[in-house]
MARLO-728837 format. One record per residue: x, y, z of N, C-alpha, C in turn; residue in three letters. Coordinates in pm, whole numbers, plus 50000, padded with zeros to 5 digits. Example, Ala and Ser with C-alpha at 12.3 -4.5 7.8 and 13.67 -1.06 7.14 Angstrom:
// residues 2
513194943150780512304955050780513204967050780ala;512854977550708513674989450714512905000350787ser;
//
This chain:
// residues 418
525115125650600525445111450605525305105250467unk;526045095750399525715085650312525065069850399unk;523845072850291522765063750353522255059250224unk;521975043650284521775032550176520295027450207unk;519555032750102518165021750137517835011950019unk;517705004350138517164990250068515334986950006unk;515504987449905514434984049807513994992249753unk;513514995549643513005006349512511865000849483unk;510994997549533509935004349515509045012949586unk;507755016249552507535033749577507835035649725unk;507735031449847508175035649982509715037049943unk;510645024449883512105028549904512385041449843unk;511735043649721512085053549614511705071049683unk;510885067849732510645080449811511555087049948unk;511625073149962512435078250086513705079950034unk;514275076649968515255082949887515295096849821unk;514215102149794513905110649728514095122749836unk;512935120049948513115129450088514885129950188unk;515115118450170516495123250255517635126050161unk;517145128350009518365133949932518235148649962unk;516985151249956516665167349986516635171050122unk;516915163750207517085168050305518685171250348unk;519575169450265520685167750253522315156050223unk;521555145350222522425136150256522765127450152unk;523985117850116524215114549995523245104150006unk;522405095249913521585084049902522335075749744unk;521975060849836522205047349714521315039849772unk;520565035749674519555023849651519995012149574unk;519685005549631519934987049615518574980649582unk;518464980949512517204968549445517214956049376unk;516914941649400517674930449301516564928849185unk;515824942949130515194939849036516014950948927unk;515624947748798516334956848708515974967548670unk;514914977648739514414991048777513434996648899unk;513265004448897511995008449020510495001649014unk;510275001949115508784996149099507984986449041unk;508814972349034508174964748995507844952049035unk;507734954049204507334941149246506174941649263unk;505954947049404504544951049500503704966949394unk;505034975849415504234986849365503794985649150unk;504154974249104503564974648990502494975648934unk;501484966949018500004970848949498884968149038unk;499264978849162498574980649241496714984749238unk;496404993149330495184995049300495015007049246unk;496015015149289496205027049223495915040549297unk;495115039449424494325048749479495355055249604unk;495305069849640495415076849744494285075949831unk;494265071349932493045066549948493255069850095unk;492625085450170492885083550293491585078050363unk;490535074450307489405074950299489475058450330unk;490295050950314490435037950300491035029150431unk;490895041550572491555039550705490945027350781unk;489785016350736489215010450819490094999950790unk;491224996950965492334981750933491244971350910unk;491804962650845491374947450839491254943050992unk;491814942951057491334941851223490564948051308unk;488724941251290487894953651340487314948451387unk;485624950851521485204940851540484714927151496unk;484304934751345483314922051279484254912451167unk;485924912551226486354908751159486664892651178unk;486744886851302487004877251347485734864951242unk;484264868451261483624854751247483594857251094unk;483794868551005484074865650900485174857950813unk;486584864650857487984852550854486894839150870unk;486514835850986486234824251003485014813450854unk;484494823450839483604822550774483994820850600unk;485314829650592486484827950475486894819150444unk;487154810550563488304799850555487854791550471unk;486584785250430486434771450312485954782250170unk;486084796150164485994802049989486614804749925unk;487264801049819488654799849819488904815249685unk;487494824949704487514837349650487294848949753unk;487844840949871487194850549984488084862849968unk;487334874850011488294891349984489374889250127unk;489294878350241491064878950336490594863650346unk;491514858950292491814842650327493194839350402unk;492804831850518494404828650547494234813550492unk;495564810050445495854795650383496644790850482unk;495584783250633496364777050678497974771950714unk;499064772850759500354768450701501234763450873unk;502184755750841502924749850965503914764350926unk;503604776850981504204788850955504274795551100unk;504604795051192505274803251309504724818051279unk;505254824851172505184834651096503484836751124unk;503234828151067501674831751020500764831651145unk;501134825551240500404820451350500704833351438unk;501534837551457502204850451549501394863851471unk;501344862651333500774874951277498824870451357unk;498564860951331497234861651315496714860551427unk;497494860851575497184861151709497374873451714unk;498624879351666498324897151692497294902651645unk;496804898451502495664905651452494354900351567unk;494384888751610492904891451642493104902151828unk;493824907351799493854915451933493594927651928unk;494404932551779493454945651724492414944151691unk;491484934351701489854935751690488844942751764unk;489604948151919488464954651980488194970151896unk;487084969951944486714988251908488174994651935unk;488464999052072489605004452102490465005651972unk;491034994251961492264996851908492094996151758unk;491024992451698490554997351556490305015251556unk;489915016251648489805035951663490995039551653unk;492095033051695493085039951734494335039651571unk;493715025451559494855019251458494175032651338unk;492495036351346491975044851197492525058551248unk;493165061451364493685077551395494945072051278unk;495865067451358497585062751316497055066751120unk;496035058951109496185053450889495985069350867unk;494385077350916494385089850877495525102650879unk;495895101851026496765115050996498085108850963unk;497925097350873499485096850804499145100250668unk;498165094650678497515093950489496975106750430unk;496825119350586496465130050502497855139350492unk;498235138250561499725142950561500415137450461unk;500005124150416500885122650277500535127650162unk;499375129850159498375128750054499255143850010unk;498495151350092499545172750069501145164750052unk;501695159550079503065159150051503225153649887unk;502585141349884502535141349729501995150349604unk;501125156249647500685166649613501865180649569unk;501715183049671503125196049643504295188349603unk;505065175749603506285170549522505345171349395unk;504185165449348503695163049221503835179249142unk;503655189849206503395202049164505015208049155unk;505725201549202507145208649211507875200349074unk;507775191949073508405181448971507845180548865unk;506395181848834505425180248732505865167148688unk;505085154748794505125140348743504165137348686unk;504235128848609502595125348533502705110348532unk;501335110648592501445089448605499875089248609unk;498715094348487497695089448448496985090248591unk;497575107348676497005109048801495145116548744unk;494375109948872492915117748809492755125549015unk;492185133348999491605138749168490345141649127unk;489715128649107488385133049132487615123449256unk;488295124949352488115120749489487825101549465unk;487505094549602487065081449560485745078349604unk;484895069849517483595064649605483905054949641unk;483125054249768483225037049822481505037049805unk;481225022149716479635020349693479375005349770unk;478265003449843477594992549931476754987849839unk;476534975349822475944960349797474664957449910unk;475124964749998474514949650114473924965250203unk;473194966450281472684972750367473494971950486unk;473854957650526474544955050692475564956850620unk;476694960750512478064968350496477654981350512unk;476574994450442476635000250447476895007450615unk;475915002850672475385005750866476855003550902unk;477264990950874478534991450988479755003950921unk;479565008950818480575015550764480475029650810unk;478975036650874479045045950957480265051251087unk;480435043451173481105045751262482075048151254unk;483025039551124484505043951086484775053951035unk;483235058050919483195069750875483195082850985unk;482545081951108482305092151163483745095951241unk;483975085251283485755081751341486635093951221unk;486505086151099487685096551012487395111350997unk;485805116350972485395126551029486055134451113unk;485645129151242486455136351311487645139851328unk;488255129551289490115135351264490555139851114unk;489345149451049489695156050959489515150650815unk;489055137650807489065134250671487525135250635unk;487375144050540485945149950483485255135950384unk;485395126150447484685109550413483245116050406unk;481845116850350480545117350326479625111250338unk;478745101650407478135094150385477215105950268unk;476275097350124475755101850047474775089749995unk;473355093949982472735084349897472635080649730unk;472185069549711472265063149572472125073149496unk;471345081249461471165091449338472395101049360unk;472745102249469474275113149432475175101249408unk;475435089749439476295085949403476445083949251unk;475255080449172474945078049054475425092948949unk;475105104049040475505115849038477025114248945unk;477175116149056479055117149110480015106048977unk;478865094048954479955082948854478705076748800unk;478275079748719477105077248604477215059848567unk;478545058148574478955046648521478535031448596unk;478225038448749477645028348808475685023648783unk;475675034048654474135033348660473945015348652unk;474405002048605473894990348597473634982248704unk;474284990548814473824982148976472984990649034unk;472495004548958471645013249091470895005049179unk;469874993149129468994994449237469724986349324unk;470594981249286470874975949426471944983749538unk;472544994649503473485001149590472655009249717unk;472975001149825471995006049936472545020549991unk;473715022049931474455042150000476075040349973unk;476385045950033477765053849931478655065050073unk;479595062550048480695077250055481205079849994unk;481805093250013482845099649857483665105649960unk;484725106649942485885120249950486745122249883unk;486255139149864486455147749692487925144949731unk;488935153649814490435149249857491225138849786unk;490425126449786491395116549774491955111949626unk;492475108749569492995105849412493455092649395unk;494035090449256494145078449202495025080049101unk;495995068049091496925073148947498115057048964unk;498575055948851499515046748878500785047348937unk;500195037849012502445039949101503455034149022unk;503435025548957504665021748900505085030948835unk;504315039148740504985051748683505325061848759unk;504535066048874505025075848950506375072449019unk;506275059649030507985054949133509065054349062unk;508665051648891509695053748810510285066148764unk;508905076448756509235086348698509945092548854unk;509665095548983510285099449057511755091649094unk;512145077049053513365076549030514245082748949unk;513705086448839514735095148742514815108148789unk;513745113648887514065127848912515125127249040unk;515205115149090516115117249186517265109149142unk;517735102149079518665099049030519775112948903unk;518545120248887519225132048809519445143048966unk;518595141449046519455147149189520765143649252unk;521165130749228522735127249268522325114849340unk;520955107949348520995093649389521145084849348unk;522125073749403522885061649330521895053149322unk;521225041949184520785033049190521505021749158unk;521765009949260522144999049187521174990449153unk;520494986549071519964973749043520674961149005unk;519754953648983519934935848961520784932949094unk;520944940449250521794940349303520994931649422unk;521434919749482520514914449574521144916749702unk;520034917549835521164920149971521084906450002unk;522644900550034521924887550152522724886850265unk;523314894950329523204892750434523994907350475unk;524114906950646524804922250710526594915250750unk;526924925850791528024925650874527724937950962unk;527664930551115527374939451212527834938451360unk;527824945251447527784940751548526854937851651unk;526194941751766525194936551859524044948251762unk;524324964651808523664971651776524274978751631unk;525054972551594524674986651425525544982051324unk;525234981251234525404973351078526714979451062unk;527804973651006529454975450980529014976350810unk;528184970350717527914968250619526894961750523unk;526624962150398525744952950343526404940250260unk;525934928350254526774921850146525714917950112unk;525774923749979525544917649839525724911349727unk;525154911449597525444898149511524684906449398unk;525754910149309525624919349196525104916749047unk;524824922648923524614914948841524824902648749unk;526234904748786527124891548705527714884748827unk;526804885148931527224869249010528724874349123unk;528924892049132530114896949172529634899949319unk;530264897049445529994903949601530264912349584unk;529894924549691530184931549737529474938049809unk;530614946049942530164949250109529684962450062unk;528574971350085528094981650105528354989150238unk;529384996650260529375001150374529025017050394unk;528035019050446527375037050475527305039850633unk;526795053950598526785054850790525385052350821unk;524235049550752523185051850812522605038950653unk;520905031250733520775019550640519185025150641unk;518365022150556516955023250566516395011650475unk;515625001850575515144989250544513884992550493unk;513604992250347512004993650268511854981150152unk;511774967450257512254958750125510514951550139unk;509484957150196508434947250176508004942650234unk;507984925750245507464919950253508634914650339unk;509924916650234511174907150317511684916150436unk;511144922650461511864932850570511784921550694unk;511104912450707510894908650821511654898750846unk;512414891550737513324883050700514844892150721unk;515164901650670516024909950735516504911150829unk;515574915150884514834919451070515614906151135unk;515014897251110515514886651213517024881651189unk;517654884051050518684881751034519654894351129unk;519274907851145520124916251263519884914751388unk;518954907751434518454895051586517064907951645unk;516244913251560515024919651612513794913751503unk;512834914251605510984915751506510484923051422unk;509954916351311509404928051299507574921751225unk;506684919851306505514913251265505134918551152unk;505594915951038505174918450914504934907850827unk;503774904550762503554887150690502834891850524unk;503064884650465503134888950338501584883750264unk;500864896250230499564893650184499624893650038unk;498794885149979499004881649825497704889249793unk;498044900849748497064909049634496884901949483unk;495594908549480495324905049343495004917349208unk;495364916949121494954933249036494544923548903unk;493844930748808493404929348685493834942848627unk;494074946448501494274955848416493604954148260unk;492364958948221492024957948155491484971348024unk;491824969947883491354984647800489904987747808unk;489855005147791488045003047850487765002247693unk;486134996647711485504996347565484885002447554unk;483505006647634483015018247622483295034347716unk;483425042947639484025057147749482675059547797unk;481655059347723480625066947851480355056147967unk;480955039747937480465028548035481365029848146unk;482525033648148484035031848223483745041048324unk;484255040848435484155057648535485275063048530unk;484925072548564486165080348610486295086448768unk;485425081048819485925086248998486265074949032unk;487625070049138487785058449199486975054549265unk;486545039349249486015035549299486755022349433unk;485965020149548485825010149649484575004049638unk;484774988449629482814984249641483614974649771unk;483144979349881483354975650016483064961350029unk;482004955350017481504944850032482374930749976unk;482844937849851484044926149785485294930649813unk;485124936749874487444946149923487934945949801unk;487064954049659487894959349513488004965149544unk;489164979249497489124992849454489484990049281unk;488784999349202489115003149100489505019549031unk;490225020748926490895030948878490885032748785unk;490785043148778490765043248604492595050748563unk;493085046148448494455047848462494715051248301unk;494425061748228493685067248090493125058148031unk;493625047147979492735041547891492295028247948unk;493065025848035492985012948149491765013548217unk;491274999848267490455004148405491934990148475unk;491844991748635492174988448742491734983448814unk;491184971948835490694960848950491274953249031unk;491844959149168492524954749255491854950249366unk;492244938349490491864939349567492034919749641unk;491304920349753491524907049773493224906949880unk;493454898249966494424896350033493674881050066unk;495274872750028495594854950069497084855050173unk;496524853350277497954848550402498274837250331unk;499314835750241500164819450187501634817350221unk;502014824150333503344825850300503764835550167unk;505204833750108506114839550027505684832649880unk;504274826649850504234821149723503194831549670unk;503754831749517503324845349399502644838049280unk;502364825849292501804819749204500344824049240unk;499664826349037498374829849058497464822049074unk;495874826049141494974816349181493824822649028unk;493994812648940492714815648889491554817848925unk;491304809949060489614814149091489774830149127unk;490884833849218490804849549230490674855849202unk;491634853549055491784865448918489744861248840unk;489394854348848488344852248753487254858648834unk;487294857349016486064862049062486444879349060unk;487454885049020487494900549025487274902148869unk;487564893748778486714896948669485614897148635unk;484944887948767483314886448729482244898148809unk;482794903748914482934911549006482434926448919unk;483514928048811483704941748798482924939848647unk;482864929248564481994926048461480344927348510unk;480174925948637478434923248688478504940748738unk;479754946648765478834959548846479224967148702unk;480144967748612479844975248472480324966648349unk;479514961948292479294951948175480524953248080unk;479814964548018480584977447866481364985547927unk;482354984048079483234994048076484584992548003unk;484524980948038486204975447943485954956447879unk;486914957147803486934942747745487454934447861unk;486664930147939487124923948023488104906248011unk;487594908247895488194892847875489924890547859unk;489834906547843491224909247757492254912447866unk;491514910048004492704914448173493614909148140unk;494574916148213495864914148283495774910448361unk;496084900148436496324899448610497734896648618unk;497414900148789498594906548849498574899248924unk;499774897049075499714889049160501254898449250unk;500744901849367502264907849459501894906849591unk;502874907749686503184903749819502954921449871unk;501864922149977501834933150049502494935050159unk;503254936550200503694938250321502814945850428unk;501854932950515501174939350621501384933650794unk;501314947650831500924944150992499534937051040unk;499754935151169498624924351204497424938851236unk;498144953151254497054963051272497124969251138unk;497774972251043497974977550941498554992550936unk;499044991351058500355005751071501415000151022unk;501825008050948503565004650913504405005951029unk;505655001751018506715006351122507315016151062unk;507585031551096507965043151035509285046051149unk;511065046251160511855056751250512815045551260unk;513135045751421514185040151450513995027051480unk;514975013851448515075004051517516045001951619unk;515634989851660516614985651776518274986351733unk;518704987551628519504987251516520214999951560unk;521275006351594521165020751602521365028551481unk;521895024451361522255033251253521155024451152unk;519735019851157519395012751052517705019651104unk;517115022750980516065032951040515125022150968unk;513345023250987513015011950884511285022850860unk;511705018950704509595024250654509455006550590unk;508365005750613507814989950591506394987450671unk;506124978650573504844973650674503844979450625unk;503434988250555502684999650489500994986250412unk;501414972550385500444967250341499484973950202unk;498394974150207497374979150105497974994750080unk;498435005850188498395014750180499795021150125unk;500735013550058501975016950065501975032649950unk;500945031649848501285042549784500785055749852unk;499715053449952498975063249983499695068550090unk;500205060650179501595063050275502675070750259unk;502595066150140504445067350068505475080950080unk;504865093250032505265104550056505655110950175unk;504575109650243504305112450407505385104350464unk;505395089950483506365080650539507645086050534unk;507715091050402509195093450401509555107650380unk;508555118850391509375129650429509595125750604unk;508315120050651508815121050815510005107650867unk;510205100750775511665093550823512755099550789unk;512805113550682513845122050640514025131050772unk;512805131650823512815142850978513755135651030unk;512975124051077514035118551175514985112551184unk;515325108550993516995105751020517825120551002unk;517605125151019517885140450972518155149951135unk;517515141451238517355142851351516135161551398unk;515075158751310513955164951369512905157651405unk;511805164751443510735159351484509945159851355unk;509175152351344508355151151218506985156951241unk;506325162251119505115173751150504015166651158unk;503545149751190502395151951204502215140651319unk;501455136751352500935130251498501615114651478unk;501845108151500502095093851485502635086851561unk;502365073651590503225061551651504535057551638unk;505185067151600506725062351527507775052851602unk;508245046151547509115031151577509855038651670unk;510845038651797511955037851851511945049851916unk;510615060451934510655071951974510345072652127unk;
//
């Protein structure tokens, strides 16, 4: 089939990548002027299957609540006369029981370890280099009542295979020396060696050129706005080109990976798709001292950072604001993840000297993506992926290559339309 997916960054780019090799002609449409530079630009950086506990858990409800007047809180919803927002945040509080937080941390793990080996062996086949490190991630506790409640999820991923550790302070200190300026206060720790870290924007770029030297079409500066279709299946795309020129995209088969806007899409072909757009926050800063900086990824649970080290970079990501579709930055945000990562390592980098960042996550109210078929019959959709889109990414889209490809895909999952 010639099949058109919509959006380039790292979910679109991959899935492009998997259903070229799976046989089929591929063109990508992006209205930015290369790969990877909306959401997947300056992410957190981490493979992180280790990172399966959804934002919808029990103890998530009186905290939101408790969010709502800090305006540095790690999940703020910003209030809004938003339909959108109100529909997402009634679904989320439904994934709050135990149940379906167990269920939602099966769905994140055996996608995330299945991706994890898939990126892995493409990384080893292609020899990509994007300032990747595998020296697994720590997640380090602040607080005693984070550490305790972080048992159970841990034991949960355990069991479905992800070698997560609970470990005390002196191995953790072990493991990343660099955290020696908070020891006494880190009440315990997990590690899993497995998991890695590296930048996606380079990896989504550099894997665009390897598949664009495979025979995949990129158009950029190319915007979609609207379909031509009938009840069930898209006749075409119309778009709006670099110099202001239309034109209808017509393929046999469509794959929707636009984000955040997928859900805006969605309703324009007359289906749902509960996806609401979370405003991340990242810092990028040069390190100053090498023995101060770490080098194992880190999670400090208690503030929802992850950090990375990215060669000479460190990486301070983290934080989600429900605002609707606005990308404007919040100084208090960007300043409390600088103060954040300045108090747990002083001398790791010039902190003064950050970058911040600001992008739209595309999340579910459980934090499963929608991965297969839609109601759509020729329009397949990966989206929804939220925090996890790089760690997803591979996996997502060799198994949407299964199934537009018409196999079964190799690992356990909830898949859309099956």
């Amino acid at each position: 089939m010639h099949i058109l997916v919509m959006g380039a960054g790292v979910v679109g780019v991959t899935s492009a990548w998997f259903l070229r090799q799976a046989g089929h002609d591929v063109t990508v449409v992006d209205r930015q002027g290369r790969a990877g530079v909306e959401t997947s630009y300056a992410n957190g950086g981490q493979i992180s299957v280790s990172h399966a506990e959804p934002w919808a858990n029990p103890s998530a409800p009186l905290k939101v609540l408790k969010w709502l007047s800090q305006p540095d809180a790690p999940l703020l919803f910003r209030l809004r006369m938003d339909p959108s927002q109100w529909l997402w945040g009634l679904r989320f509080l439904t994934q709050c029981t135990s149940r379906r937080a167990a269920w939602n941390i099966r769905q994140m793990v055996n996608l995330g370890t299945y991706s994890r080996s898939r990126l892995q062996a493409l990384r080893a086949e292609l020899g990509l280099e994007y300032d990747q490190l595998e020296k697994g991630i720590l997640h380090f506790y602040t607080s005693e009542k984070e550490f305790e409640a972080a048992r159970e999820p841990t034991r949960i991923m355990q069991d479905l295979g992800c070698d997560r550790q609970i470990i005390d302070t002196d191995r953790a200190l072990e493991l990343e020396p660099a955290l020696a300026p908070i020891r006494q206060r880190i009440a315990g720790a997990t590690y899993t060696r497995e998991d890695e870290s590296g930048d996606a924007r380079k990896f989504t770029q550099a894997l665009a050129a390897k598949a664009e030297a495979a025979g995949v079409e990129f158009l950029y500066d190319t915007e979609v706005v609207g379909f031509e279709s009938t009840r069930d299946r898209i006749l075409g795309v119309g778009t709006i080109g670099p110099e202001g020129t239309h034109r209808t995209l017509r393929m046999d088969s469509y794959v929707l990976s636009m984000g955040s806007y997928s859900a805006h899409f969605a309703r324009k072909l007359g289906f749902f798709l509960n996806i609401y757009p979370a405003k991340g926050y990242s810092i990028t800063a040069p390190v100053k001292k090498e023995e101060a900086a770490f080098q194992v990824s880190l999670t400090d649970d208690e503030y929802k950072l992850v950090y990375s080290r990215l060669g000479n970079r460190l990486r301070v990501a983290g934080t989600a604001e429900l605002n609707g579709y606005d990308r404007d930055l919040s100084l208090v945000r960007c300043n409390a993840i600088v103060r954040r990562a300045a108090e747990i390592m002083p001398d790791g980098a010039h902190w003064d000297q950050s970058e911040f960042w600001a992008g739209l996550r595309p999340a579910t109210p459980s934090n499963v993506p929608y991965i297969g078929r839609s109601p759509v019959s020729n329009l397949y959709l990966n989206t929804g992926h939220g925090t996890l889109g790089w760690t997803h990414s591979c996996g997502s889209a060799a198994a949407l290559a299964d199934i537009v490809s018409g196999r079964k895909p190799e690992l356990e999952f909830d898949f859309t339309g099956v």
